[in-house]
FIKOL-44410 format. One line per field, with one value per atom (N, C-alpha, C, CB): atom name; y, z, x; residue in three letters. Coordinates in Angstrom, 2 decimals. Glycine has a CB too. Example, Ala and Ser with C-alpha at 12.3 -4.5 7.8 and 13.67 -1.06 7.14 Angstrom:
// FIKOL-44410
margu [N|CA|C|CB|N|CA|C|CB]
yy [-5.69|-4.50|-3.30|-4.47|-2.25|-1.06|0.03|-0.60]
zz [7.80|7.80|7.80|9.05|7.08|7.14|7.87|5.72]
xx [13.19|12.30|13.20|11.31|12.85|13.67|12.90|14.08]
fiti [ALA|ALA|ALA|ALA|SER|SER|SER|SER]
//
This chain:
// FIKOL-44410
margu [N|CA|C|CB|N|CA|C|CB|N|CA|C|CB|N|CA|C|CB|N|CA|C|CB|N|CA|C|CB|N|CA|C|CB|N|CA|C|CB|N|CA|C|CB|N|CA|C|CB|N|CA|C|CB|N|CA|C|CB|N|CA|C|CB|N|CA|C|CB|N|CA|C|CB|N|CA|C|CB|N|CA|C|CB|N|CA|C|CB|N|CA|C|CB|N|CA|C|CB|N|CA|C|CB|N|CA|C|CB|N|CA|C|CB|N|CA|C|CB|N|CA|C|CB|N|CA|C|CB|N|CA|C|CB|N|CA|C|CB|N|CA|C|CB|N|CA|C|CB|N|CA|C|CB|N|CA|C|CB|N|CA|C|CB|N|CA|C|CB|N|CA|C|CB|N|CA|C|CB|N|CA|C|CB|N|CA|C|CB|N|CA|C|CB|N|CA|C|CB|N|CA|C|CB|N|CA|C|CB|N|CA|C|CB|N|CA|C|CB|N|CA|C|CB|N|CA|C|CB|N|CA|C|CB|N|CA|C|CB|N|CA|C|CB|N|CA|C|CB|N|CA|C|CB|N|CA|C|CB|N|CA|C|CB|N|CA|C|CB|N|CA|C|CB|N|CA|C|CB|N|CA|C|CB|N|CA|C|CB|N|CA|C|CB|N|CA|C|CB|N|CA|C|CB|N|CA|C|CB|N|CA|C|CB|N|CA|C|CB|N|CA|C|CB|N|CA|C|CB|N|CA|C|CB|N|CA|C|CB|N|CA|C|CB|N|CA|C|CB|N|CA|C|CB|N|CA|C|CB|N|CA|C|CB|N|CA|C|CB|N|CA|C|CB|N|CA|C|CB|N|CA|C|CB|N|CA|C|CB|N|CA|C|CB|N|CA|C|CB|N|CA|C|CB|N|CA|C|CB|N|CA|C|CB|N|CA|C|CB|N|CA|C|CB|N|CA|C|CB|N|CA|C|CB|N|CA|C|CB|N|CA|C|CB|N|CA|C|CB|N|CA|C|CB|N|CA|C|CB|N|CA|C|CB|N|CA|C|CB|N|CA|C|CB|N|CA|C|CB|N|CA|C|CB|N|CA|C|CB|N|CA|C|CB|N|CA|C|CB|N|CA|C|CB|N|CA|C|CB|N|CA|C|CB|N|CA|C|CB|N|CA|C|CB|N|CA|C|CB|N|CA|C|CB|N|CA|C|CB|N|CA|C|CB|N|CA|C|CB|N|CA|C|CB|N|CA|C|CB|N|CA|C|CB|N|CA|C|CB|N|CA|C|CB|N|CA|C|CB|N|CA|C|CB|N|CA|C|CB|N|CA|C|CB|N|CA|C|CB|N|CA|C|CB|N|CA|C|CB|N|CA|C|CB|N|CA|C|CB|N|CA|C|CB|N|CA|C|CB|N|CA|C|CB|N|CA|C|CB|N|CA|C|CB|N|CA|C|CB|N|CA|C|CB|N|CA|C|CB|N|CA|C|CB|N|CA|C|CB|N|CA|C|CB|N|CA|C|CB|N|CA|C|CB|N|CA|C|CB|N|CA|C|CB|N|CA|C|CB|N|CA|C|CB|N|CA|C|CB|N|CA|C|CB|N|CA|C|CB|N|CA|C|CB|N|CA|C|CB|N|CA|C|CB|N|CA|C|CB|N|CA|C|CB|N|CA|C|CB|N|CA|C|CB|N|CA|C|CB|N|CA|C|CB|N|CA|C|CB|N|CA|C|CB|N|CA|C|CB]
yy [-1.20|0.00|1.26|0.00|1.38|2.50|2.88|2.50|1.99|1.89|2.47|0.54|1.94|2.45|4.17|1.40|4.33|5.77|6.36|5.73|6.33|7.03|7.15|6.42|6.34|6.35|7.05|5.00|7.18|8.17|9.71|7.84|9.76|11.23|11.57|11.03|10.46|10.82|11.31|10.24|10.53|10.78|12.26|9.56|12.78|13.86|15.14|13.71|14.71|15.82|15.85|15.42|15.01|15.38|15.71|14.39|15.22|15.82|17.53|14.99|17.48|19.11|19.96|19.38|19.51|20.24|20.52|19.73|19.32|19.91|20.52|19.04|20.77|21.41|22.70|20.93|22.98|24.32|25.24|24.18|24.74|25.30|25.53|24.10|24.60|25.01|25.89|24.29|25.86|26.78|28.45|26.42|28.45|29.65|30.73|29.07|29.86|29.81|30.34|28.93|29.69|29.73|31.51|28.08|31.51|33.01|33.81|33.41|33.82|35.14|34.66|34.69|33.97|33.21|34.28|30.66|34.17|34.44|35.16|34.95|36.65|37.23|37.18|38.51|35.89|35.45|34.68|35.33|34.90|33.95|32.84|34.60|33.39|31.78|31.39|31.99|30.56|30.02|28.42|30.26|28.40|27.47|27.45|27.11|25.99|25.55|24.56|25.74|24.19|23.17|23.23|23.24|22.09|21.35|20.04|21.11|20.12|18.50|18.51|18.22|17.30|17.30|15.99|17.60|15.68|14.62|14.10|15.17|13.12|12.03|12.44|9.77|11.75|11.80|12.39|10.84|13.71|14.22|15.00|15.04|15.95|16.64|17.27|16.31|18.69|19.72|20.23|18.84|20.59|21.15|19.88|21.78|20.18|18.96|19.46|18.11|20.78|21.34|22.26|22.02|22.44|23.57|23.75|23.05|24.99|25.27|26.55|25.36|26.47|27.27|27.74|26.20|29.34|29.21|30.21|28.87|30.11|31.02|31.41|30.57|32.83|33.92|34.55|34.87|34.90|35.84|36.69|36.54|37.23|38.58|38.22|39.69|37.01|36.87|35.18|37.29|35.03|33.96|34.18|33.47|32.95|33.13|31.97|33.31|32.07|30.75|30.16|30.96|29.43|29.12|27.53|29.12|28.06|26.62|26.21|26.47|25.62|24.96|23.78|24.53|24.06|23.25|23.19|23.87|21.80|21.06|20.75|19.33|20.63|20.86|20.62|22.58|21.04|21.20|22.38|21.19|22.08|22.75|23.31|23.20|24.16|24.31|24.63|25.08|24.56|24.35|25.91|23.05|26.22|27.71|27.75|27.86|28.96|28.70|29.97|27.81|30.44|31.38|31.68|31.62|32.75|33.21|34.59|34.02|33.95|34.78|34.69|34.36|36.57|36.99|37.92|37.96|37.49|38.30|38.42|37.93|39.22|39.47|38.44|40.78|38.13|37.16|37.97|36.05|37.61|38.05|37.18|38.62|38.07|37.02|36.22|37.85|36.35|35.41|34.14|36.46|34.32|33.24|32.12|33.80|33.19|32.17|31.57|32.60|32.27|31.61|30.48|32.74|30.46|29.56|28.11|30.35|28.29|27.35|26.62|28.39|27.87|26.79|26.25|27.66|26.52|25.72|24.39|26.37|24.04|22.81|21.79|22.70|22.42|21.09|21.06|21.01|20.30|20.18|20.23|18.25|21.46|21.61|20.90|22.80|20.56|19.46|18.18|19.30|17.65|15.97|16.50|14.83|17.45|18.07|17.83|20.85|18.54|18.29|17.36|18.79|16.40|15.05|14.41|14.20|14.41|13.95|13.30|15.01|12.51|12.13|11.05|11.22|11.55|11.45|11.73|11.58|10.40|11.42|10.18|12.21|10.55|9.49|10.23|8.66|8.90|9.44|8.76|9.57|8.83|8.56|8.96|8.93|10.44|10.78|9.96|12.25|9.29|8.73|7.40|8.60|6.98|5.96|6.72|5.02|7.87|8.33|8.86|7.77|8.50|9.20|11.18|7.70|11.05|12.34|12.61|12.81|13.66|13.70|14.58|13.61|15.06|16.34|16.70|15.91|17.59|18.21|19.12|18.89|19.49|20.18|20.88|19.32|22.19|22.38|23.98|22.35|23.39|24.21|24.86|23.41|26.19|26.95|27.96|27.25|27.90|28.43|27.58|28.57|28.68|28.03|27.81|26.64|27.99|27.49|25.97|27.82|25.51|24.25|24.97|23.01|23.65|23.70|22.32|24.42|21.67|20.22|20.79|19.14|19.38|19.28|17.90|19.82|17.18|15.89|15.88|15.75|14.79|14.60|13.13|15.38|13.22|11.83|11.71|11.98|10.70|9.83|11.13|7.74|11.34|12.28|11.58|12.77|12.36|11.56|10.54|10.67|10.46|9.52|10.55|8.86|11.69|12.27|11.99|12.68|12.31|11.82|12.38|12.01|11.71|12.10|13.20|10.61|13.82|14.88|16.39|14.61|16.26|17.22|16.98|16.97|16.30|15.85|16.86|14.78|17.88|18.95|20.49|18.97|19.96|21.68|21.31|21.71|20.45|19.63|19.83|18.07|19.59|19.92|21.39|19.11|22.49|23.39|24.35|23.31|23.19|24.11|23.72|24.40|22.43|22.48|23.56|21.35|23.61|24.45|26.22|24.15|26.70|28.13|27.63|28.91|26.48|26.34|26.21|25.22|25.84|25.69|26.81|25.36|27.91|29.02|29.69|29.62|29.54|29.75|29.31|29.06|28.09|27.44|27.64|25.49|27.78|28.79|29.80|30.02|30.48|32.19|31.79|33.51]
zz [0.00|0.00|0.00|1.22|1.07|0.78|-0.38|1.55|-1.18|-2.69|-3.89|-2.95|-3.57|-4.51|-3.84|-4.45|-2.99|-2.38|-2.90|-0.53|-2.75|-2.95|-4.75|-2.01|-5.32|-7.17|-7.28|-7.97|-6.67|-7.01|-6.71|-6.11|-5.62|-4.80|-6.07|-2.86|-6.68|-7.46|-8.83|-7.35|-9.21|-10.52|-10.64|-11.17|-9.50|-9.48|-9.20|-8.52|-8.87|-8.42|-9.83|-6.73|-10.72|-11.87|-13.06|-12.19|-13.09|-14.06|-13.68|-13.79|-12.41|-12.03|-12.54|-9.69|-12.99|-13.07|-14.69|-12.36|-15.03|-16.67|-17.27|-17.55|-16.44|-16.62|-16.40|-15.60|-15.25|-14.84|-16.19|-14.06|-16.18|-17.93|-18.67|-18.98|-19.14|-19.82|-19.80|-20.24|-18.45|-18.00|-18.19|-16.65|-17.97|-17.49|-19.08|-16.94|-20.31|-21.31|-22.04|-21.44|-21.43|-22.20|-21.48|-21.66|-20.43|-20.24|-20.78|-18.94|-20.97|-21.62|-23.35|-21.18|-23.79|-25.66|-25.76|-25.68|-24.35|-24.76|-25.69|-23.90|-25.88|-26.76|-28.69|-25.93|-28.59|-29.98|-30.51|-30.35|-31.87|-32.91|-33.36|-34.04|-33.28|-33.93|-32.87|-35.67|-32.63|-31.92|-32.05|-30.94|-31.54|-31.16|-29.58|-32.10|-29.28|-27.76|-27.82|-26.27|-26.41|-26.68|-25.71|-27.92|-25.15|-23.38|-23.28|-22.15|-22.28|-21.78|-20.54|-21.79|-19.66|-18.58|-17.85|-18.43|-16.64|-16.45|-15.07|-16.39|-15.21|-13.87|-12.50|-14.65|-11.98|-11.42|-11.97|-11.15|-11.85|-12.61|-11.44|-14.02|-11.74|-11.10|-12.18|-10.21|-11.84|-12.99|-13.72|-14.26|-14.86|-15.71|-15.92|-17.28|-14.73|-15.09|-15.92|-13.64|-16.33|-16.82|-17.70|-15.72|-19.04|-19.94|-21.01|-20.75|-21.28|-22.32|-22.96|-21.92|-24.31|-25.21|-26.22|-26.14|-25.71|-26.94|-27.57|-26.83|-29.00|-29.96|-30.53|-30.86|-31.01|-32.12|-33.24|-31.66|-34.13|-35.45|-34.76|-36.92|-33.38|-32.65|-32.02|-31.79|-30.66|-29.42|-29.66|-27.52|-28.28|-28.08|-26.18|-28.80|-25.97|-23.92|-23.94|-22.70|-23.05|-22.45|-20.84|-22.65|-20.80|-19.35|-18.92|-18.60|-17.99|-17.38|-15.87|-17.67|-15.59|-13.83|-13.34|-13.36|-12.86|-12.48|-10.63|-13.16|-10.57|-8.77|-9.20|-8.04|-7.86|-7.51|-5.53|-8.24|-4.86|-3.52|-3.07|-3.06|-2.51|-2.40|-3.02|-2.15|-3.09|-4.06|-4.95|-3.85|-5.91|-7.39|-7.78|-8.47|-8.87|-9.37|-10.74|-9.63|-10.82|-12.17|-12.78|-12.04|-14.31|-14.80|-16.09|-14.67|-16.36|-17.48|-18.57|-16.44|-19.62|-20.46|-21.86|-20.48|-22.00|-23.08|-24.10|-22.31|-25.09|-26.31|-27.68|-26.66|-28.30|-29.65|-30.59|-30.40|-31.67|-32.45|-33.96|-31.89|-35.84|-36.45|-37.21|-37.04|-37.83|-39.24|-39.92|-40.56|-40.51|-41.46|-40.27|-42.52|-39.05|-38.35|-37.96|-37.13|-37.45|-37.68|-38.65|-37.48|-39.93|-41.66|-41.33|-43.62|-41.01|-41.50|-40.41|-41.31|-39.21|-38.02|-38.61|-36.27|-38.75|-39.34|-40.73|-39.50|-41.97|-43.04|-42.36|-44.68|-41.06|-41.21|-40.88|-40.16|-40.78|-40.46|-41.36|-38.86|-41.55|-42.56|-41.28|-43.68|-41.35|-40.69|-41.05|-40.74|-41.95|-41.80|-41.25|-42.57|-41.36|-40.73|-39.45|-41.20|-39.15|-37.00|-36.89|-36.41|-37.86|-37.15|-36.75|-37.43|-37.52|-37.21|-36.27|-38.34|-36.18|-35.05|-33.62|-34.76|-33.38|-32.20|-31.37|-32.81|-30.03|-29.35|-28.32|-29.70|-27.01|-25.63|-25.14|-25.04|-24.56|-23.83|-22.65|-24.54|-21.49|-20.43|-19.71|-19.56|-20.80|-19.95|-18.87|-20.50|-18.64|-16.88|-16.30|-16.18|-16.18|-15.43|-15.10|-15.93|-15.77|-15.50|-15.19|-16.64|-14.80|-14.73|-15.94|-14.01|-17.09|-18.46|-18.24|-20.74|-19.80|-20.26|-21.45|-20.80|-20.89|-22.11|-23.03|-21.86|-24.00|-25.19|-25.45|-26.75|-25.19|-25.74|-26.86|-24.78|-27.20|-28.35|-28.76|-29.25|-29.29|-29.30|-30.41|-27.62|-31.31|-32.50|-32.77|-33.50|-33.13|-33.47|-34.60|-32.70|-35.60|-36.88|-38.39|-36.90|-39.04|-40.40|-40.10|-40.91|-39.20|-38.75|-38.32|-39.72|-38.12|-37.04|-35.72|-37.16|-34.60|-33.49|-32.87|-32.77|-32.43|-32.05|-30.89|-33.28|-29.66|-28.88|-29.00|-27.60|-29.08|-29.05|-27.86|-30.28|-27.17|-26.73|-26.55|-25.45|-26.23|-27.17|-26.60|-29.05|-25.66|-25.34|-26.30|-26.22|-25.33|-25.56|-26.37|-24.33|-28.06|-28.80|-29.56|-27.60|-29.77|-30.00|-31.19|-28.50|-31.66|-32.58|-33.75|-32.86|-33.73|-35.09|-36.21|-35.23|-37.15|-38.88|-39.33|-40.45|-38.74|-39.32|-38.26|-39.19|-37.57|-36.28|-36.04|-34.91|-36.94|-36.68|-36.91|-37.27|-37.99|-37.97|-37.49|-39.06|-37.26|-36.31|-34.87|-35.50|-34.50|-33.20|-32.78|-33.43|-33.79|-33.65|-33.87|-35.09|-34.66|-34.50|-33.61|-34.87|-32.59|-31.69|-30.46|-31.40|-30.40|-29.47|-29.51|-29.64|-30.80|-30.64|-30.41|-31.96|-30.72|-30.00|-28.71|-30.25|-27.89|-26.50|-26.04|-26.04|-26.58|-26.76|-26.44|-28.10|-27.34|-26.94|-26.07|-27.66|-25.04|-24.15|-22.38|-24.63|-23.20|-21.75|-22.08|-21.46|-23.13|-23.36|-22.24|-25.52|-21.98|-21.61|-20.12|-21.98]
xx [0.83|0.00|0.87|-0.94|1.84|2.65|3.40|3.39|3.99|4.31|3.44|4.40|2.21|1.23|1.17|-0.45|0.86|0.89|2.38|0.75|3.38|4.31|4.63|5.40|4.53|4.02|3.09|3.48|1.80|0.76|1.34|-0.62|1.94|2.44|3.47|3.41|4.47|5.07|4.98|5.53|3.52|3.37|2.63|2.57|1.53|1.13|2.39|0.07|3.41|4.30|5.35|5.15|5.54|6.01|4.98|6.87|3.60|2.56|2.52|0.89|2.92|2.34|3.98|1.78|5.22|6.05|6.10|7.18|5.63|5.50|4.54|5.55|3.55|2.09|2.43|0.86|3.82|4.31|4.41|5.80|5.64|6.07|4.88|6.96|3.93|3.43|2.28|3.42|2.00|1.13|1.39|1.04|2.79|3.57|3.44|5.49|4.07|4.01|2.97|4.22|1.70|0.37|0.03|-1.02|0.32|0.05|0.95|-0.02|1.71|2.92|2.33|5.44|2.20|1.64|0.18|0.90|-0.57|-2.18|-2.72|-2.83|-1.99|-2.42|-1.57|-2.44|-0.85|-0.75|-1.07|-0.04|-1.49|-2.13|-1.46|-2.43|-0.03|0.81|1.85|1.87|2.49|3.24|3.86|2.63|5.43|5.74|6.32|6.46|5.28|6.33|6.40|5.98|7.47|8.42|9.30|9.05|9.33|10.01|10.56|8.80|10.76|11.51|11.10|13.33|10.51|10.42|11.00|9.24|11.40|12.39|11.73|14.12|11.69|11.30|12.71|11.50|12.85|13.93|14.95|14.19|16.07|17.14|17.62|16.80|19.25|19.71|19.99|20.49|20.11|20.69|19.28|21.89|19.46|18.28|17.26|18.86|16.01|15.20|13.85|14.79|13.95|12.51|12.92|11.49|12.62|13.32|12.11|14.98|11.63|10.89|11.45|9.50|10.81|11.44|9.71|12.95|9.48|8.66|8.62|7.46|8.20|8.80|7.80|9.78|7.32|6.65|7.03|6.36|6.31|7.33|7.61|6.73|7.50|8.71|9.38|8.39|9.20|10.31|10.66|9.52|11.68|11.87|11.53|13.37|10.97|10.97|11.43|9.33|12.32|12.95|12.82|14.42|12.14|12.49|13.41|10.92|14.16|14.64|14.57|16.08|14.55|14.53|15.19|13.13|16.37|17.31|17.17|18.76|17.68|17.97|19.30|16.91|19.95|21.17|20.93|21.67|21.82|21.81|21.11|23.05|19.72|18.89|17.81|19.28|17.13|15.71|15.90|14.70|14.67|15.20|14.94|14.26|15.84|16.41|15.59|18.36|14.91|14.22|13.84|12.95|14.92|14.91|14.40|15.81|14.02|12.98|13.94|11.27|14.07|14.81|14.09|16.35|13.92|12.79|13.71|11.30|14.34|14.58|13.76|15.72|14.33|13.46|13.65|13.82|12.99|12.98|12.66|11.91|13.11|12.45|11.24|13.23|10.99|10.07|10.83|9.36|11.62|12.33|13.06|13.68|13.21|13.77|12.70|14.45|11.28|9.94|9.48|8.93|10.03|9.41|10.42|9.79|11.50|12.51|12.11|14.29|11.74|11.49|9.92|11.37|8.87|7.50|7.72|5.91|8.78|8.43|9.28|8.92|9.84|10.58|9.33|12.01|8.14|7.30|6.10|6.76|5.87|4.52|3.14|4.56|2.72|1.45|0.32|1.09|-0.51|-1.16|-1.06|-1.35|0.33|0.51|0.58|2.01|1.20|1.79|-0.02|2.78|-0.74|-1.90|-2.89|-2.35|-2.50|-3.03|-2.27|-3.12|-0.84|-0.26|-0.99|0.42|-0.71|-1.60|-0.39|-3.31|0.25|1.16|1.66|1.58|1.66|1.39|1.86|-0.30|3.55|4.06|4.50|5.15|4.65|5.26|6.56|4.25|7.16|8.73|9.24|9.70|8.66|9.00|8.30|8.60|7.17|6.62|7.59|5.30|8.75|9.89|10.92|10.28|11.47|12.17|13.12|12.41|12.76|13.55|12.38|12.95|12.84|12.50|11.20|13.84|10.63|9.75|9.59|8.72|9.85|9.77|8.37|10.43|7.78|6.63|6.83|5.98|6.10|5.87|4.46|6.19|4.02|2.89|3.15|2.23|2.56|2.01|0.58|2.16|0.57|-0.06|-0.12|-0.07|-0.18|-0.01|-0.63|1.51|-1.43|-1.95|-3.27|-1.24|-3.59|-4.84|-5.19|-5.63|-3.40|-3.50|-3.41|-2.19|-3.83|-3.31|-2.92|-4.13|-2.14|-1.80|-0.96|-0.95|-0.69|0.30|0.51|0.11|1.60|2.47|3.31|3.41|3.49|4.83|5.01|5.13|6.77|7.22|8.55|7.27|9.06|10.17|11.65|9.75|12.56|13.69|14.51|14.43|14.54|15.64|14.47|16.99|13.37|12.55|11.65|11.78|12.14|11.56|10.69|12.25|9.45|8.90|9.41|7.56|9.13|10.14|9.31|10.16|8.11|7.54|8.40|5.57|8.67|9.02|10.29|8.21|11.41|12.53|13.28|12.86|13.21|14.11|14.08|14.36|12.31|11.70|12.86|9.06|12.62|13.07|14.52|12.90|15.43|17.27|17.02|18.61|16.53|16.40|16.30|16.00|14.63|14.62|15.45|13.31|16.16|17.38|18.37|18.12|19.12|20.13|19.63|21.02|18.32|18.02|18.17|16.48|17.25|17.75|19.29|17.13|19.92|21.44|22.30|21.75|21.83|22.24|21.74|22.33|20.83|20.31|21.28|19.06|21.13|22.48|23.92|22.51|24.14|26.07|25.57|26.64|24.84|25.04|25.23|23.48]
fiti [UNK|UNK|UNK|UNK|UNK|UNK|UNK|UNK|UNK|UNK|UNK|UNK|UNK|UNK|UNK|UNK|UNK|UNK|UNK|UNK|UNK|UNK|UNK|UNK|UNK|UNK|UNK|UNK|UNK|UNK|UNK|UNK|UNK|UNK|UNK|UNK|UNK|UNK|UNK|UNK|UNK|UNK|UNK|UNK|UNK|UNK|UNK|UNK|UNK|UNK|UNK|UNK|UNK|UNK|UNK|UNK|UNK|UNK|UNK|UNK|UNK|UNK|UNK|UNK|UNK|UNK|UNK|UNK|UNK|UNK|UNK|UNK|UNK|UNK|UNK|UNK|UNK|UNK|UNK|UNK|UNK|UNK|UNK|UNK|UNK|UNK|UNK|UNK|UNK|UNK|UNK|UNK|UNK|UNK|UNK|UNK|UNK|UNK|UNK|UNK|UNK|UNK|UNK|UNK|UNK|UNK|UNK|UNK|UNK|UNK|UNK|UNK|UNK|UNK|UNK|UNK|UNK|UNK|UNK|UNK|UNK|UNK|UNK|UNK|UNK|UNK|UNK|UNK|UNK|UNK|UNK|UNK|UNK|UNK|UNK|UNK|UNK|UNK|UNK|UNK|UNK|UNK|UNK|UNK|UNK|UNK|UNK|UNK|UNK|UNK|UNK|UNK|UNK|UNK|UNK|UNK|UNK|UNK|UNK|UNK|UNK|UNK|UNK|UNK|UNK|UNK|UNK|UNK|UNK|UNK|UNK|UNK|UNK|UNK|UNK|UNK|UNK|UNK|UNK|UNK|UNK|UNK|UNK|UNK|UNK|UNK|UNK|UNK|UNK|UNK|UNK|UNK|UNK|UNK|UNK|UNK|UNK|UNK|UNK|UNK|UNK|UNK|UNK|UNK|UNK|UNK|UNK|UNK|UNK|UNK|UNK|UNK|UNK|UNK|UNK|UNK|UNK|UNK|UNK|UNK|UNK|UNK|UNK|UNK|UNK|UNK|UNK|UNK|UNK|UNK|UNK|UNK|UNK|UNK|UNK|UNK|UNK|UNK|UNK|UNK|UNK|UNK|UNK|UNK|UNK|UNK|UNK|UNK|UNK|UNK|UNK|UNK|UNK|UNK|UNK|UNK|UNK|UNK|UNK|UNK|UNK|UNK|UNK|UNK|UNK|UNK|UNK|UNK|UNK|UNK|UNK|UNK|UNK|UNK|UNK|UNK|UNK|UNK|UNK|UNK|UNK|UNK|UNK|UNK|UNK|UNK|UNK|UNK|UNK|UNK|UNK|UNK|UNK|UNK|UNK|UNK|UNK|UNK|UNK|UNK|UNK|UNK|UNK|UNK|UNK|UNK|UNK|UNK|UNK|UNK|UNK|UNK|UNK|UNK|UNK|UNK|UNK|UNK|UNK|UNK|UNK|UNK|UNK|UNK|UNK|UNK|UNK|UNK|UNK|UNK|UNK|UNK|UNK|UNK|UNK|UNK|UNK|UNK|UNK|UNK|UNK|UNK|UNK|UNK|UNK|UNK|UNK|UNK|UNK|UNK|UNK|UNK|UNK|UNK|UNK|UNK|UNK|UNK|UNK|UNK|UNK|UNK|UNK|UNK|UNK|UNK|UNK|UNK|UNK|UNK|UNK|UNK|UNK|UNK|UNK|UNK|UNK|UNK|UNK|UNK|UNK|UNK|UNK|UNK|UNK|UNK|UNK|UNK|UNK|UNK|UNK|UNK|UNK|UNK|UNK|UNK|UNK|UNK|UNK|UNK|UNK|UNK|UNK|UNK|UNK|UNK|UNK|UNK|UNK|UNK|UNK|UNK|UNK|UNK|UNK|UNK|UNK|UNK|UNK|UNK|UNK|UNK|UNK|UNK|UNK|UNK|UNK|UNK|UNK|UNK|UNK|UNK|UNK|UNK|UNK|UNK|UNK|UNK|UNK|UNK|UNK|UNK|UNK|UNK|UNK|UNK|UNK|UNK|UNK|UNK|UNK|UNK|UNK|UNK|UNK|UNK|UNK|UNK|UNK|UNK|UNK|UNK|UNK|UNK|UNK|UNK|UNK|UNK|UNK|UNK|UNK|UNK|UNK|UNK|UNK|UNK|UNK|UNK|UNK|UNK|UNK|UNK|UNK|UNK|UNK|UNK|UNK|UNK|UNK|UNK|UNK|UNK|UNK|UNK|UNK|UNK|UNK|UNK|UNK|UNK|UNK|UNK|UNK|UNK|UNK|UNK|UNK|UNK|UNK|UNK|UNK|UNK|UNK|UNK|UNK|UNK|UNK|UNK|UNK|UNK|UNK|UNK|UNK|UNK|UNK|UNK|UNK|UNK|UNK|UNK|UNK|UNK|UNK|UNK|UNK|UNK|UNK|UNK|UNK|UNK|UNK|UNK|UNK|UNK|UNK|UNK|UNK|UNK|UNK|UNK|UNK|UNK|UNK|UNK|UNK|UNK|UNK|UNK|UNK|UNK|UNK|UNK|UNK|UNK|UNK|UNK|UNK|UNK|UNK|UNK|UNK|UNK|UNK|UNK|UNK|UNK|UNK|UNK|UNK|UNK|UNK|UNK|UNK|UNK|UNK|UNK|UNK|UNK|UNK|UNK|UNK|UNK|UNK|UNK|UNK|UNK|UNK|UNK|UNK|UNK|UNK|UNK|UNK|UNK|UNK|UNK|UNK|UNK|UNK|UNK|UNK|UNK|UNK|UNK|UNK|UNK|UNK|UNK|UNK|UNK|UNK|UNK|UNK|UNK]
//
């Protein structure tokens, strides 16, 4: 009985950290029409266990949340973004198939990692997520893309 109790305590206390992000996200997004977001969330980890990245034809917001020794540290970084960097990020995916997409794993729930993702533009809207490194072949190059903007996010 205590087992089953401490898996339940656990699974609600990592559903609620990736819901963070995206919660956080969806309020600073509200008043835009198009968008990309996009996270990782981690079962058990030390270091960067929560990272989202979401992007507009104007900004980029970044958030990350790292554990270490002691409570967890969690920072929010908002620069400008252009049009031609958003033209260049939405033609890497074919918006009709993202929109049929249908995909919702939980590897944190084993302690791996999980990649979300969530599109808005064209008059789609979809959210996927999907086992880290486990990329679908439609979202495979939006995906390294939008690692390395996060990338340069953790250089700084």
């Amino acid at each position: 009985m205590r087992t089953i109790l401490l898996f339940v305590t656990a699974a609600v206390i990592l559903g609620a950290c990736g819901s963070e992000d995206e919660e956080l996200l969806s309020v600073k997004l509200k008043s835009e029409s198009e968008y990309i977001k996009t996270g990782i969330s981690c079962g058990l980890c030390a270091g960067v266990c929560l990272d989202s990245l979401a992007v507009t034809p104007n900004k980029l917001i970044y958030k990350r949340t790292t554990w270490g020794a002691g409570d967890p540290k969690t920072e929010i970084i908002e620069q400008a973004f252009t049009q031609k960097g958003w033209e260049n990020l939405i033609g890497l995916v074919p918006l009709q198939e993202f929109g049929e997409l249908e995909l919702e794993s939980c590897a944190r729930c084993y302690d791996g990692c999980d990649y979300w993702l969530d599109i808005k533009s064209g008059g789609i809207e979809n959210s996927i997520s999907f086992a880290w490194n486990e990329f679908p072949e439609q979202v495979d190059s939006l995906t390294k893309a939008l690692n390395s903007i996060k990338g340069q996010f953790n250089d700084n």
